[in-house]
Backbone as CSV, one residue per row, in Angstrom:
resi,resn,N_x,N_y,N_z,CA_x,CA_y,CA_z,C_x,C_y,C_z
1,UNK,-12.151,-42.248,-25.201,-12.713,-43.103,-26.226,-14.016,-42.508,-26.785
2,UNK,-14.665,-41.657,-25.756,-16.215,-41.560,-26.321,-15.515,-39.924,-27.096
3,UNK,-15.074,-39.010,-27.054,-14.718,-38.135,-27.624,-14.059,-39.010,-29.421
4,UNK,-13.201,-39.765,-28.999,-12.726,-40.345,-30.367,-14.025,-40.927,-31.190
5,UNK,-14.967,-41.532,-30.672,-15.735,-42.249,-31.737,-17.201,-40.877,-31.819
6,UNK,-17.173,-39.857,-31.170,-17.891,-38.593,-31.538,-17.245,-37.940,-32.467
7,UNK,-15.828,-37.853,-32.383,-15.358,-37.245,-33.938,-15.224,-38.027,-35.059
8,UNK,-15.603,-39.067,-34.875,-15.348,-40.231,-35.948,-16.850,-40.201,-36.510
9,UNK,-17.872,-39.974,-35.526,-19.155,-39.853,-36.043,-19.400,-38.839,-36.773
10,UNK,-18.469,-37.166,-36.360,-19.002,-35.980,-36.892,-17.935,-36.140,-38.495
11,UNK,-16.976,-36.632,-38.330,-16.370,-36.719,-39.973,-16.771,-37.461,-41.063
12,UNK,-17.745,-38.798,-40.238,-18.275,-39.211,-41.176,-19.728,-38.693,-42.025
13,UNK,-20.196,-38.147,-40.768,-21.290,-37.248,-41.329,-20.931,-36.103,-42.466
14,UNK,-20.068,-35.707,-42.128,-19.589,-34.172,-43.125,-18.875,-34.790,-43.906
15,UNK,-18.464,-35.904,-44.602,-17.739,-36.814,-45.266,-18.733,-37.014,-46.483
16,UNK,-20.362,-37.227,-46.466,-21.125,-37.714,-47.240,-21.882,-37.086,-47.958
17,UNK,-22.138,-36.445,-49.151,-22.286,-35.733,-49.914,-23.980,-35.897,-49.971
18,UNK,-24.259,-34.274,-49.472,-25.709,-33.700,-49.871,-26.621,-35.076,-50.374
19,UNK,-26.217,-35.503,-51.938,-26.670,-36.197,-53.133,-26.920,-37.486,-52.157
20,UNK,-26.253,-38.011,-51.373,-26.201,-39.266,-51.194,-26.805,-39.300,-49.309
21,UNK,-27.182,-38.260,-49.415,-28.218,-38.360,-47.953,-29.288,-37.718,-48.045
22,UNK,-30.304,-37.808,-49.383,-31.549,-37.350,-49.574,-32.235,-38.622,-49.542
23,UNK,-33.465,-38.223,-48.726,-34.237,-40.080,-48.680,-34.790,-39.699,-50.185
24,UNK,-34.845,-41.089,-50.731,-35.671,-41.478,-51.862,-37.052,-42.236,-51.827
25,UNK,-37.927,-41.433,-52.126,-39.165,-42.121,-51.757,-39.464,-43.259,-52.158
26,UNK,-40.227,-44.600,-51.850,-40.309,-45.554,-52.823,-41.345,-45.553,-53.323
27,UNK,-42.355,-44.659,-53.809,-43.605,-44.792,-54.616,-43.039,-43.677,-55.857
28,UNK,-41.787,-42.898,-55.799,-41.522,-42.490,-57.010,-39.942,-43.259,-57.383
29,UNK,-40.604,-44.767,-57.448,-39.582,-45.699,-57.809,-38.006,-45.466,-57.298
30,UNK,-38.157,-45.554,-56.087,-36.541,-45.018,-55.698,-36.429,-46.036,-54.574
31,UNK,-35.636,-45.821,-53.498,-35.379,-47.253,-52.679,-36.368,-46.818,-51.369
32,UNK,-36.242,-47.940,-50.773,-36.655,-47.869,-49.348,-35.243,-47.406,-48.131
33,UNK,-34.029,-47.456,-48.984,-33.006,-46.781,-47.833,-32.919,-45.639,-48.483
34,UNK,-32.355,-44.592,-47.531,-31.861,-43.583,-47.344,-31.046,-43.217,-47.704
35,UNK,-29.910,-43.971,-47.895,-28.292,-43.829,-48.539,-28.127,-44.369,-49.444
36,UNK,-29.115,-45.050,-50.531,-28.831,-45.919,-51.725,-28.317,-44.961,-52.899
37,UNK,-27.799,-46.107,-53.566,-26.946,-45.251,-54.280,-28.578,-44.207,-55.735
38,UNK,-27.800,-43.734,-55.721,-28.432,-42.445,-56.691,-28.914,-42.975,-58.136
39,UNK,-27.983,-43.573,-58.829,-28.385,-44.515,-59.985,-28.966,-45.899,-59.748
40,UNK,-29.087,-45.988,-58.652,-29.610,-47.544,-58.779,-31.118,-47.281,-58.426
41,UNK,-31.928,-48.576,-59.197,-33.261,-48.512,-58.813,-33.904,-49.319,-59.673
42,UNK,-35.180,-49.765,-60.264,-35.538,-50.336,-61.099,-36.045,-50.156,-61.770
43,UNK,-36.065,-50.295,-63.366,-36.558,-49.887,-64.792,-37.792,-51.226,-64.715
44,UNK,-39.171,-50.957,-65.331,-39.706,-52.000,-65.437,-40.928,-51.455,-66.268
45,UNK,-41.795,-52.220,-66.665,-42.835,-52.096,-67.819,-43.890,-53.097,-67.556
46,UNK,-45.149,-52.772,-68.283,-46.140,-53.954,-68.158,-46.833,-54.001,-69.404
47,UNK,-46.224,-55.153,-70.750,-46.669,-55.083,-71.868,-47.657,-55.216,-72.452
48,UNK,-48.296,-56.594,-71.225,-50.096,-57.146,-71.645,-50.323,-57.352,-70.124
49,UNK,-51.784,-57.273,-69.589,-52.899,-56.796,-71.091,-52.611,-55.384,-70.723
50,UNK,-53.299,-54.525,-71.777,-53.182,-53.295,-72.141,-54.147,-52.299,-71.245
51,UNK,-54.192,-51.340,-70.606,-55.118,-50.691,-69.714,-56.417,-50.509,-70.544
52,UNK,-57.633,-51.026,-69.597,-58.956,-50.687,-69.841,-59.177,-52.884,-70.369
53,UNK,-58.185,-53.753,-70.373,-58.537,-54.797,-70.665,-59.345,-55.030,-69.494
54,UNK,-60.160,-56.378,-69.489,-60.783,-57.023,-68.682,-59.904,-58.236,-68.071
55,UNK,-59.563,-58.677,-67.093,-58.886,-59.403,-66.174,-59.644,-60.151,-65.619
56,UNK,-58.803,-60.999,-64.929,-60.103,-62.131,-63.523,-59.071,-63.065,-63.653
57,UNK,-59.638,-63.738,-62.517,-58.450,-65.154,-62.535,-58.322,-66.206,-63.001
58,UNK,-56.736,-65.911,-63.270,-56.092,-66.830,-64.399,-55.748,-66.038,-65.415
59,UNK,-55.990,-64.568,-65.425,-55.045,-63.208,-65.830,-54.047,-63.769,-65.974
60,UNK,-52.811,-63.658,-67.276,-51.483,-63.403,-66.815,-51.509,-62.323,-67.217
61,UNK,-50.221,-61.290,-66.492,-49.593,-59.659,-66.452,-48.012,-60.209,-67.577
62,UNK,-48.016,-59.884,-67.875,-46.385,-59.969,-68.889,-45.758,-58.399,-68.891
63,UNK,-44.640,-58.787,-68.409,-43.720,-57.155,-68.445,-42.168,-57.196,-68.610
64,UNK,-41.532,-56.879,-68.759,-40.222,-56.643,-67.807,-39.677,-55.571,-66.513
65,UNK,-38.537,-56.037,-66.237,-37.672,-55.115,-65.351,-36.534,-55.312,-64.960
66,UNK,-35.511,-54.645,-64.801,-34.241,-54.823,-63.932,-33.959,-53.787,-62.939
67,UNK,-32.708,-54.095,-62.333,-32.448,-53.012,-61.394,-31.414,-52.952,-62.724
68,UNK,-31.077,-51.057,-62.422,-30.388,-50.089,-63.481,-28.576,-50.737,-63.793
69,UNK,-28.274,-50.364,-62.185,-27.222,-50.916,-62.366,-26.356,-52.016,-62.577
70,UNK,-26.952,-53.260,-61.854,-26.811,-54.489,-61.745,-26.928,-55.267,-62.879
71,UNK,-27.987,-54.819,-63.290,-28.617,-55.457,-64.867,-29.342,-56.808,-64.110
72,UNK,-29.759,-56.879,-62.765,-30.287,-57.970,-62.586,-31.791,-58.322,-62.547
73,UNK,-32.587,-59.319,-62.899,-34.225,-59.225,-62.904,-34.842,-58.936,-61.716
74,UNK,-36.076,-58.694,-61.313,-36.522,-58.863,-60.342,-37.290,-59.597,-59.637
75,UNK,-36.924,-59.294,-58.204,-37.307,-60.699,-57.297,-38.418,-60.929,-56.887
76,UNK,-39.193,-59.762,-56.969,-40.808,-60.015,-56.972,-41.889,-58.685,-57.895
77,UNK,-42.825,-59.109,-57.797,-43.998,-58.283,-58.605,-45.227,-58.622,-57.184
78,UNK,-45.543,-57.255,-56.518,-46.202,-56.995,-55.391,-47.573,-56.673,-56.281
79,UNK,-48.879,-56.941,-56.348,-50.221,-56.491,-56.642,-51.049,-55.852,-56.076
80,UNK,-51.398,-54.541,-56.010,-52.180,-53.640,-54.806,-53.851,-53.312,-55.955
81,UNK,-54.764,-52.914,-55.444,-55.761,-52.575,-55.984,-56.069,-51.149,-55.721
82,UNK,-57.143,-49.954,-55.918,-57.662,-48.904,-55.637,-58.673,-49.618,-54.463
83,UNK,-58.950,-49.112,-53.517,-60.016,-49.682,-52.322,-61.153,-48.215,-52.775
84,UNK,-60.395,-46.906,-52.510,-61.069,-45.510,-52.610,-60.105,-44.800,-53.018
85,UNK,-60.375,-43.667,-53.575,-59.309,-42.555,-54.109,-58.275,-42.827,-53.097
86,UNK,-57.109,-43.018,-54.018,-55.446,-43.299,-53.493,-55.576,-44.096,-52.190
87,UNK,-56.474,-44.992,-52.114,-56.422,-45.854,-50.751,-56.088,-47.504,-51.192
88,UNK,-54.922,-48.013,-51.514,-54.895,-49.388,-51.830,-54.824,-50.194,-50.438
89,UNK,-55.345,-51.520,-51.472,-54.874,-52.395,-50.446,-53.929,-53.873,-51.267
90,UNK,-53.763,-54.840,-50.977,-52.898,-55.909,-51.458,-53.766,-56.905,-51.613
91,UNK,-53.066,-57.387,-52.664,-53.707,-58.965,-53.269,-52.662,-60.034,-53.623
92,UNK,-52.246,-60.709,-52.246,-51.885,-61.742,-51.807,-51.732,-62.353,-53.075
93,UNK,-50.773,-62.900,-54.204,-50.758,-63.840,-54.957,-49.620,-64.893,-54.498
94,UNK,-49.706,-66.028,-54.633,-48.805,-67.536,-54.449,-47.558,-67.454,-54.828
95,UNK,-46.627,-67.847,-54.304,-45.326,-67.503,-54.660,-45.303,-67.787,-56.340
96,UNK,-46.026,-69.359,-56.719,-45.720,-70.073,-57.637,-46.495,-69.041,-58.865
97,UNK,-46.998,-68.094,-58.649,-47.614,-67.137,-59.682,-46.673,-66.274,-60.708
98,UNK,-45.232,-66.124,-59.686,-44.806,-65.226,-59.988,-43.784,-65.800,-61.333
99,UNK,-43.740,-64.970,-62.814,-41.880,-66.499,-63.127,-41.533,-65.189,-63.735
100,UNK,-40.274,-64.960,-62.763,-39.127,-64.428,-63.345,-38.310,-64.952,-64.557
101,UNK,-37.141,-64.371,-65.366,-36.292,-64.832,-65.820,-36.405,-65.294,-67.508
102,UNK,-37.866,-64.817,-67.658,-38.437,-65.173,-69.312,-37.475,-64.354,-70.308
103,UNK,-37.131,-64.487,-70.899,-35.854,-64.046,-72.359,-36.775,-62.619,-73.163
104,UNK,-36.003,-61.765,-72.811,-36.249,-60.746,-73.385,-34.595,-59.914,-73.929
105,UNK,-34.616,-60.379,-75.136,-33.135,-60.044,-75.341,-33.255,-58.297,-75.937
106,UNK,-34.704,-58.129,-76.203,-35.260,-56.803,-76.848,-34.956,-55.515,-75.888
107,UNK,-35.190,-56.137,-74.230,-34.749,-55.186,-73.261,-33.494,-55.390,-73.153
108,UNK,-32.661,-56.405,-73.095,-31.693,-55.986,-72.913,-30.240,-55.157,-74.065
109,UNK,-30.517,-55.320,-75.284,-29.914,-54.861,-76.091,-30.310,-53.027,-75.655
110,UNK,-31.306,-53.147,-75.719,-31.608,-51.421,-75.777,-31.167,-50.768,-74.355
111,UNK,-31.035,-51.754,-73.323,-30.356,-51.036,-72.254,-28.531,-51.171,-72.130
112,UNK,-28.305,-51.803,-73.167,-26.986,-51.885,-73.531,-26.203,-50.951,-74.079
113,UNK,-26.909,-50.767,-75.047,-27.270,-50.044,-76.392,-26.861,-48.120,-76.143
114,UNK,-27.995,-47.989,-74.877,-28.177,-47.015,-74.804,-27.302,-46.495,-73.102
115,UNK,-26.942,-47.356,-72.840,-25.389,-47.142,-72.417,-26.271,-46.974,-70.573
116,UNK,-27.528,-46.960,-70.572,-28.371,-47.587,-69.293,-27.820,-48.138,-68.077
117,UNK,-27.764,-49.346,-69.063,-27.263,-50.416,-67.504,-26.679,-51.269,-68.959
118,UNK,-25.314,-51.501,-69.092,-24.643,-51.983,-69.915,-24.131,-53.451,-69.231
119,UNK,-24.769,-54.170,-67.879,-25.144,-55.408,-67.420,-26.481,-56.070,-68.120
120,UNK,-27.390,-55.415,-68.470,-28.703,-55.688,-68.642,-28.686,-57.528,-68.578
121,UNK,-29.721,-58.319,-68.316,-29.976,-59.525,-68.024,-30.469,-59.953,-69.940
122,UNK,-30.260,-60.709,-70.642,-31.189,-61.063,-71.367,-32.296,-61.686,-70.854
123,UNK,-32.653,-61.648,-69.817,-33.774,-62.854,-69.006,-34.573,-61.986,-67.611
124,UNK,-34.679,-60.448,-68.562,-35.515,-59.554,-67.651,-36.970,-59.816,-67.831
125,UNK,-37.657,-60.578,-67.965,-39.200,-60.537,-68.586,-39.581,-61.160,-67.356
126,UNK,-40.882,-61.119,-67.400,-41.554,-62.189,-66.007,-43.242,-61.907,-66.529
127,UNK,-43.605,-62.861,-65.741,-45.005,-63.365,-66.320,-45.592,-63.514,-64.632
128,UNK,-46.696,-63.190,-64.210,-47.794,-63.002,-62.964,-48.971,-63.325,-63.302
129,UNK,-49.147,-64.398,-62.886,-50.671,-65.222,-63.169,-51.641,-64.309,-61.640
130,UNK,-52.260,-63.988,-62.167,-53.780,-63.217,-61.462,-54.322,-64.529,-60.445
131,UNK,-54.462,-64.974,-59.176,-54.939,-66.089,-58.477,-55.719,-65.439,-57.597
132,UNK,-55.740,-64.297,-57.182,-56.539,-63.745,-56.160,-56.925,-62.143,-56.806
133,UNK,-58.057,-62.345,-57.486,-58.388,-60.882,-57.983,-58.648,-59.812,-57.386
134,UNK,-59.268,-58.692,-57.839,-59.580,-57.827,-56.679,-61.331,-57.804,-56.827
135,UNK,-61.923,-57.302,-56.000,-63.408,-56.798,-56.343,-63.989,-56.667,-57.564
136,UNK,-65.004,-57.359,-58.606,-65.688,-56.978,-59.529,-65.837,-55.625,-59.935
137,UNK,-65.419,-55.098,-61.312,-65.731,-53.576,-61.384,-64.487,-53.141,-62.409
138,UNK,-64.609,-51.778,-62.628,-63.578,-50.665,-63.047,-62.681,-50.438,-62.043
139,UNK,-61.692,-50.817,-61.795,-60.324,-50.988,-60.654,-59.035,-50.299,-61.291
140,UNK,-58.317,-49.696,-60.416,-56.902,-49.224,-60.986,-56.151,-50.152,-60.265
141,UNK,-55.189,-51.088,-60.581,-54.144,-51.852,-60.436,-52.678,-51.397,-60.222
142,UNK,-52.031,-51.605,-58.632,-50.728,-50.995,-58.911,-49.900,-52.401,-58.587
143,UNK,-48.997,-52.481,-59.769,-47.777,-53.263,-59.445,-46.698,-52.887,-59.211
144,UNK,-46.122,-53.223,-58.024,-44.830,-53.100,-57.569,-43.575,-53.935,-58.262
145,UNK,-42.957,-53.443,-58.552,-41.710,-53.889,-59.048,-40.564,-54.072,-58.677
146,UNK,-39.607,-55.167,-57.612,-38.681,-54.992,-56.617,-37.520,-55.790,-57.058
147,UNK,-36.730,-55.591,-56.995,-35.201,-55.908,-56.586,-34.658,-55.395,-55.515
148,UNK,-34.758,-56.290,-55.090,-33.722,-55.539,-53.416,-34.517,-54.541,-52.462
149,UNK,-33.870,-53.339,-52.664,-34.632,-52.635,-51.991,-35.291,-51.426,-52.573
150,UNK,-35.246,-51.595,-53.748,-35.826,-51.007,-55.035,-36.489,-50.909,-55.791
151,UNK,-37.676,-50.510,-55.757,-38.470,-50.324,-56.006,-39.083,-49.101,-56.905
152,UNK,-40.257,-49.747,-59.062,-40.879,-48.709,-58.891,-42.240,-49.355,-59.502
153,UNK,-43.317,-48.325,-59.309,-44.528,-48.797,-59.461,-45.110,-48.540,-61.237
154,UNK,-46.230,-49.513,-61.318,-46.869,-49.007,-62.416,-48.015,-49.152,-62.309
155,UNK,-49.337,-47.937,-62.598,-50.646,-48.269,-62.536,-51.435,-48.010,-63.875
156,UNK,-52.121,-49.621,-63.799,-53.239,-49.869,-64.735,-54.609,-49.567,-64.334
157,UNK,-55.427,-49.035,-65.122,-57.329,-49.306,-64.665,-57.752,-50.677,-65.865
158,UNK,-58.405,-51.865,-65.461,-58.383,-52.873,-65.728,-60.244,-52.962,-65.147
159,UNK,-60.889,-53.514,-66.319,-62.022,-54.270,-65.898,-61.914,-55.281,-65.203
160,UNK,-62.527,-55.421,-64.053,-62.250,-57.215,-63.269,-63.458,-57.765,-63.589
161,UNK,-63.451,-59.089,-64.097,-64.334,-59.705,-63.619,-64.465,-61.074,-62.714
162,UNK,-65.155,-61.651,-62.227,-65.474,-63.067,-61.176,-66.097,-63.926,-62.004
């Protein structure tokens, strides 16, 4: 038995193609598994406010995103700050901050369109109210962008103020 499920292990290994057993990092928007598929991942944007705006709380962030293939929105928007060169840390916002599902029929035609993700959601937009800012100052802002296990980032430098 243990010989049968050792060759069952070594065929499945040599079974799986190069492409589809490279880890994908998740800070260059790719997944947190190892074996995810190759096209999947998440497209996303951050429309307002515009980098170099001034922020503080009660900020809203307005953007979209989907995952590629699925065409589905995403399930959260993660908020990290700069602490020191490339050293973030997180800023805890309330579940109730987050609203998925706002009508953006603009993203989804063009990911239709352009033959993308020909699922696209008309209801990829989402809106993130600012409740826990970061430190007073010139700050770079990274938002995470997730579906599943998919993940990609975008960074703003944003005036904060208190």
């Amino acid at each position: 038995m243990r010989k049968f499920l050792a060759a069952a292990v070594v065929a499945l290994a040599l079974s799986v193609s190069p492409a589809h057993a490279q880890w994908v990092a998740p800070q260059n928007g790719g997944s947190i598994w190892p074996f995810a598929c190759q096209g999947c991942g998440v497209e996303g944007w951050l429309d307002e406010p515009k980098s170099g705006a001034t922020i503080g709380a009660g900020t809203v962030l307005g953007g979209w995103g989907l995952e590629k293939i699925s065409g589905h929105k995403l399930d959260r928007v993660d908020v990290w700050y700069e602490v020191a060169d490339e050293t973030w840390a997180p800023l805890k916002q309330p579940e109730w901050a987050f609203w998925p599902s706002l009508y953006r029929p603009d993203v989804s035609d063009w990911f239709r369109a352009s033959k993308v993700s020909p699922n696209a959601t008309e209801f990829s937009g989402w809106h993130l109210t600012i409740v826990n800012p970061p430190p007073a100052g010139a700050r770079r802002i990274r938002l995470n962008l997730w579906y599943g296990p998919y993940m990609r980032y975008i960074i703003r430098t944003f005036n904060v103020s208190q």
